[in-house]
N, CA and C atoms as an extended XYZ file, in Angstrom:
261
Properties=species:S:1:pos:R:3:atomname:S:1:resname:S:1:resid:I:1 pbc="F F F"
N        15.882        3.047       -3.151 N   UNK     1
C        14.440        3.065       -2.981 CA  UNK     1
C        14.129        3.656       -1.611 C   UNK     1
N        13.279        4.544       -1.292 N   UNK     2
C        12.632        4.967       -0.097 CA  UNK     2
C        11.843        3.506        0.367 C   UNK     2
N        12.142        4.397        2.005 N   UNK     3
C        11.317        3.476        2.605 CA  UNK     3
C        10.454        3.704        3.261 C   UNK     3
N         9.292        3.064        2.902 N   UNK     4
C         7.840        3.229        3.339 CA  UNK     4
C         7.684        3.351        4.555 C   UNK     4
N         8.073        2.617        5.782 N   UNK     5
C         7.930        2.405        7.194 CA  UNK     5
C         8.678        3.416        7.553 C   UNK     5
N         9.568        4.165        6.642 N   UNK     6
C        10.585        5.055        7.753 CA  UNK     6
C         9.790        6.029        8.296 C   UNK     6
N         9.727        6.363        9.767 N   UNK     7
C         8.583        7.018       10.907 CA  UNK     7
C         9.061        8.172       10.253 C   UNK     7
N         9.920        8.860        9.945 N   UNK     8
C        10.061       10.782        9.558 CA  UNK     8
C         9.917       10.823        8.333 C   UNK     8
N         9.380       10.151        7.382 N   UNK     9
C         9.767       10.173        5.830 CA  UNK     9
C         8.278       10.674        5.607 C   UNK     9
N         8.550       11.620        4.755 N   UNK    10
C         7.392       12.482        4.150 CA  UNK    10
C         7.005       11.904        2.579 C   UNK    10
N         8.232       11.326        2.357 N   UNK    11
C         8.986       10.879        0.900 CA  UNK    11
C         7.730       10.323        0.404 C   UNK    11
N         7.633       10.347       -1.297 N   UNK    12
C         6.365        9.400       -2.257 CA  UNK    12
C         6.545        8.133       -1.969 C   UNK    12
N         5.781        7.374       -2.359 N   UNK    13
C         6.014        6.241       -1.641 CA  UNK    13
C         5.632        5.993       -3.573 C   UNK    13
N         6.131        4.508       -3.867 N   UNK    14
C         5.620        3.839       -5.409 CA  UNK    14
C         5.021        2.847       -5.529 C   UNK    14
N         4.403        2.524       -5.759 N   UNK    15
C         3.415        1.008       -6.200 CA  UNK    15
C         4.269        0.352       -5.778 C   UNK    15
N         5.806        0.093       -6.353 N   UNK    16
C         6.544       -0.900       -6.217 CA  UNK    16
C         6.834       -0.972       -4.684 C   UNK    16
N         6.497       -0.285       -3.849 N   UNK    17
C         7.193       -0.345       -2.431 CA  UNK    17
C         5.850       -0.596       -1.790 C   UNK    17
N         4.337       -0.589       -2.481 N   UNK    18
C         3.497       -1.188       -1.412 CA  UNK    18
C         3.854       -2.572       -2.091 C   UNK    18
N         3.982       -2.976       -2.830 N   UNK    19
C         3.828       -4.432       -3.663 CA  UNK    19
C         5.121       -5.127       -2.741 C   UNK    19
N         6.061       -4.144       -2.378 N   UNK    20
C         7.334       -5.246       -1.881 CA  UNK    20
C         6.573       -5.015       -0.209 C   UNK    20
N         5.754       -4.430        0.202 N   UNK    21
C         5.258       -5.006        1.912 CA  UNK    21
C         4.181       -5.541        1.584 C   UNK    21
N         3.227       -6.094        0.598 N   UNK    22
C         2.764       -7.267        0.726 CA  UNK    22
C         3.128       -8.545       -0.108 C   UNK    22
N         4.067       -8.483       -0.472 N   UNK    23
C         4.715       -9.606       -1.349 CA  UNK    23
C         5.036      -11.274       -0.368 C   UNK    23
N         4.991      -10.557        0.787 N   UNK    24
C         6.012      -11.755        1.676 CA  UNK    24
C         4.266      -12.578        1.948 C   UNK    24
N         3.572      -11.832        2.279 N   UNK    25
C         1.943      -13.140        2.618 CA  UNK    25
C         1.323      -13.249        1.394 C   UNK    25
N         1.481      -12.512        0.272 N   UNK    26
C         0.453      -12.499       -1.102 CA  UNK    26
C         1.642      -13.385       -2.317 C   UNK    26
N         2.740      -12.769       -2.190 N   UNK    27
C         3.801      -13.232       -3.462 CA  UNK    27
C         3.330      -12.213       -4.342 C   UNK    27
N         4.627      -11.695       -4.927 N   UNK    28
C         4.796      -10.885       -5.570 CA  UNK    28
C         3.636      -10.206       -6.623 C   UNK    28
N         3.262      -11.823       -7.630 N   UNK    29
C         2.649      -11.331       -8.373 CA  UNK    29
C         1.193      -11.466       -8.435 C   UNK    29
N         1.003      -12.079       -7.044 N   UNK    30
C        -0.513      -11.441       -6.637 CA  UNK    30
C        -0.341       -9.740       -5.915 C   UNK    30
N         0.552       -9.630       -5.270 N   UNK    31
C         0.632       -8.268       -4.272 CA  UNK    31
C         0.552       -7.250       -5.592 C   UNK    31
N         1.611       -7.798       -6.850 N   UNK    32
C         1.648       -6.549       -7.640 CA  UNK    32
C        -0.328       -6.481       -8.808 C   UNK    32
N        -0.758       -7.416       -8.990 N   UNK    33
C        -2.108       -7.497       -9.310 CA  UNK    33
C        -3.049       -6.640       -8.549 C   UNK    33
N        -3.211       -6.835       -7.116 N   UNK    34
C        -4.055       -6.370       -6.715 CA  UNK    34
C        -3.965       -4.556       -6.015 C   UNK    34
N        -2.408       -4.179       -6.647 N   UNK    35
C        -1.638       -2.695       -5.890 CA  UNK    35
C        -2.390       -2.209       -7.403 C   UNK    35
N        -2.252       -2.777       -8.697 N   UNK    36
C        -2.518       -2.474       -9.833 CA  UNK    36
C        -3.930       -2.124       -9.780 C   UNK    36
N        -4.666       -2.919       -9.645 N   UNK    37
C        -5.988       -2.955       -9.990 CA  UNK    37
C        -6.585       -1.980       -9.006 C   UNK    37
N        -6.373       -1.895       -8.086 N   UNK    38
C        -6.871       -0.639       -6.508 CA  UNK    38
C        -6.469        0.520       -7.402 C   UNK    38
N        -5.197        1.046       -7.951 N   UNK    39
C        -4.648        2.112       -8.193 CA  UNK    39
C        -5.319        2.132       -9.380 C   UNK    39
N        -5.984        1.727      -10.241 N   UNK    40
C        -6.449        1.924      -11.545 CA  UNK    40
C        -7.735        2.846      -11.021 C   UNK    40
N        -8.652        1.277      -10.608 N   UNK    41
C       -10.031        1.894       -9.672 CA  UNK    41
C       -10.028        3.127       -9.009 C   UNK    41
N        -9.039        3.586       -8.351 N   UNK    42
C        -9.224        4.953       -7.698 CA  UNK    42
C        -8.490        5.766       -8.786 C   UNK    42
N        -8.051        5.874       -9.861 N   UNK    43
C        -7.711        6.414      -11.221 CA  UNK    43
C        -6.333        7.226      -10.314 C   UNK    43
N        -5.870        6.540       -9.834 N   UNK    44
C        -4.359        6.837       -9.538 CA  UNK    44
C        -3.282        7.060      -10.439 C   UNK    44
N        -2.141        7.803      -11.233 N   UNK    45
C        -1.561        7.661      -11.798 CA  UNK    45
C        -0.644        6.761      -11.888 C   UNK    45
N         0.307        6.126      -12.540 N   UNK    46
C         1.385        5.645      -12.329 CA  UNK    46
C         2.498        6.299      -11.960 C   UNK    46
N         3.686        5.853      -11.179 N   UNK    47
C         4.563        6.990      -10.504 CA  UNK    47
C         4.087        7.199       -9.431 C   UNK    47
N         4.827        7.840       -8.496 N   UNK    48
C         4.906        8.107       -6.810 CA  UNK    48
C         3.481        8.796       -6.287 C   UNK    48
N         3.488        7.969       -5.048 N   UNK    49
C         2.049        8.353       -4.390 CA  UNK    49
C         2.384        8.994       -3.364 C   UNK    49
N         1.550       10.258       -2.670 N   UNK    50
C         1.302       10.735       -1.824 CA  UNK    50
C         0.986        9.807       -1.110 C   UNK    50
N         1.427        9.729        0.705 N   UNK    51
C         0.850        8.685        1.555 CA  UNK    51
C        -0.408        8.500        1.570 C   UNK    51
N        -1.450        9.896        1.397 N   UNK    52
C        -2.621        9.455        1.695 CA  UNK    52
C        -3.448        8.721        0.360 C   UNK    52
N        -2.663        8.786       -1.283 N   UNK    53
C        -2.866        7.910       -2.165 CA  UNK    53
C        -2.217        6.486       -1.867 C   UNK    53
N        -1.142        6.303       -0.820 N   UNK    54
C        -0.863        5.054       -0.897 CA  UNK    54
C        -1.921        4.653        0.326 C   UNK    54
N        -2.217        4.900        1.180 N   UNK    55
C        -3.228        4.698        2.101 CA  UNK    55
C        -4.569        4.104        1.382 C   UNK    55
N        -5.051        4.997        0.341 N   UNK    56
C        -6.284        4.981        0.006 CA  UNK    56
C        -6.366        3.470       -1.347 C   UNK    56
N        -4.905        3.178       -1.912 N   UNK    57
C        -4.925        1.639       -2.128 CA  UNK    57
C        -4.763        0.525       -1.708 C   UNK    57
N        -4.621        0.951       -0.469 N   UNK    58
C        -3.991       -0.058        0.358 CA  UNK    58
C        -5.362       -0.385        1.320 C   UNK    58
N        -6.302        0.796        1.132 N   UNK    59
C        -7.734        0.691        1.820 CA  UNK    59
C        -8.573       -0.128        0.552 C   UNK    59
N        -8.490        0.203       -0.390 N   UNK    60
C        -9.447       -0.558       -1.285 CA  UNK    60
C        -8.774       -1.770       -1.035 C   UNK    60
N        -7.746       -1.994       -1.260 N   UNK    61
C        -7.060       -3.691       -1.293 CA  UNK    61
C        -7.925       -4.359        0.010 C   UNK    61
N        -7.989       -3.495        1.004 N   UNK    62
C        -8.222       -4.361        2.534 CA  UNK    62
C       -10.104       -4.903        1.922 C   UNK    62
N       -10.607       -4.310        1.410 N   UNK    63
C       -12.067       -4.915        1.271 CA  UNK    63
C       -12.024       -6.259        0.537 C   UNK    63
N       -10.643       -6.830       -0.054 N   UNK    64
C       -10.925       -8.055       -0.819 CA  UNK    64
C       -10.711       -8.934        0.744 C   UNK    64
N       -11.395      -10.222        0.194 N   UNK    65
C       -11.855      -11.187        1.051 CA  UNK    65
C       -10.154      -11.870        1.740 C   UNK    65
N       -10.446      -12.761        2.544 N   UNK    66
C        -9.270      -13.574        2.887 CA  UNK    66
C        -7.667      -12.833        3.458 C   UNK    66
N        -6.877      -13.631        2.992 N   UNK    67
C        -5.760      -13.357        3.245 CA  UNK    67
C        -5.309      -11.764        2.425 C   UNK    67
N        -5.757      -11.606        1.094 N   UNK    68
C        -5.707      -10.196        0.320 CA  UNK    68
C        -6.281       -8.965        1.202 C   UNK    68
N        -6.838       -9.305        1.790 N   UNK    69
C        -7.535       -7.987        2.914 CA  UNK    69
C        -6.821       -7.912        3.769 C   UNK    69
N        -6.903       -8.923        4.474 N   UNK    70
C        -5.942       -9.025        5.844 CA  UNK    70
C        -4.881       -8.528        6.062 C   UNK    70
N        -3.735       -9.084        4.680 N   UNK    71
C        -2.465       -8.546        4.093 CA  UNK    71
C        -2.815       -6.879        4.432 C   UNK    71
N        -3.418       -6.414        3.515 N   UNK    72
C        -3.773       -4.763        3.267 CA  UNK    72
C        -4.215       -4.244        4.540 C   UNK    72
N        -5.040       -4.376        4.981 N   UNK    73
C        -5.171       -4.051        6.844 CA  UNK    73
C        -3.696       -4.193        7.220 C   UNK    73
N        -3.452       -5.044        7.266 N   UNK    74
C        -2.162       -5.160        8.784 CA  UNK    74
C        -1.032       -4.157        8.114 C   UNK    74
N        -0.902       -4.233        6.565 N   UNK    75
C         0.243       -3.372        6.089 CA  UNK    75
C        -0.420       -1.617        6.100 C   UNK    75
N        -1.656       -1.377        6.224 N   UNK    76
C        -1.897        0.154        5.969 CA  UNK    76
C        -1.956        0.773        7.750 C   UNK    76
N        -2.205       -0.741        8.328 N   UNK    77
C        -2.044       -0.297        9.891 CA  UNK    77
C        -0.476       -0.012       10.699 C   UNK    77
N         0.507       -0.454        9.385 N   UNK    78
C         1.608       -0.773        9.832 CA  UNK    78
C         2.122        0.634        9.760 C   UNK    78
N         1.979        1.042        8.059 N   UNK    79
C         2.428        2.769        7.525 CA  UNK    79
C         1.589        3.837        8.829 C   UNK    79
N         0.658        3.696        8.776 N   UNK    80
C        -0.532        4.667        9.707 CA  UNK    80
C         0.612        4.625       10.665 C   UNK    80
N         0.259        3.738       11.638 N   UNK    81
C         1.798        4.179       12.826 CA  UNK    81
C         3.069        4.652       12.922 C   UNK    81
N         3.847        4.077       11.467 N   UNK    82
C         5.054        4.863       11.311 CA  UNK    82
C         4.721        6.248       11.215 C   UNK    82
N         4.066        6.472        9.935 N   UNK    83
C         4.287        7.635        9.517 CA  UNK    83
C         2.999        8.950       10.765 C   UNK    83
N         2.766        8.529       11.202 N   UNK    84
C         1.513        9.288       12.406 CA  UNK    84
C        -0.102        9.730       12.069 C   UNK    84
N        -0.168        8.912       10.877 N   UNK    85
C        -1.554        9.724       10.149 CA  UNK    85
C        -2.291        8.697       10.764 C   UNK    85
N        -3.905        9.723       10.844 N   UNK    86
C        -5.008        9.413       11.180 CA  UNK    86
C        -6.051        9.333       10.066 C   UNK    86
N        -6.193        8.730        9.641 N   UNK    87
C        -7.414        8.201        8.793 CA  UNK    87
C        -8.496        8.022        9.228 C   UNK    87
């Protein structure tokens, strides 16, 4: 599996690899619910995302309330720095 945080990786990133960096504060099968439902809403395909498609679910995720936002902020603030993009 690629890795999302790696700072030189240009690489697709997959649902399954935002779902495993918010799994550890959400649990799995809320992290994988709400990677689902963002990626539907922005009519994302299934299969590998461009960073700035994994960015842009990981931005809808941050508008849910509580700990589900928070999660999504701190993890899209986490990729943004590795990888050098400005949003």
């Amino acid at each position: 599996m690629n890795d999302p945080s790696d700072p030189g990786s240009d690489a697709p990133v997959t649902r399954a690899e935002l779902v495993e960096l918010l799994a550890p504060a959400l649990g799995e099968t809320k992290a994988t619910d709400v990677v689902r439902q963002a990626a539907l809403d922005l009519r994302i395909p299934n299969g590998q995302l461009t960073h700035q498609q994994a960015l842009s679910v990981l931005d809808k995720v941050a508008y849910a309330p509580g700990l589900v936002g928070i999660s999504a902020r701190f993890v899209k603030s986490r990729l943004i720095l590795k990888w050098g993009h400005c949003t």
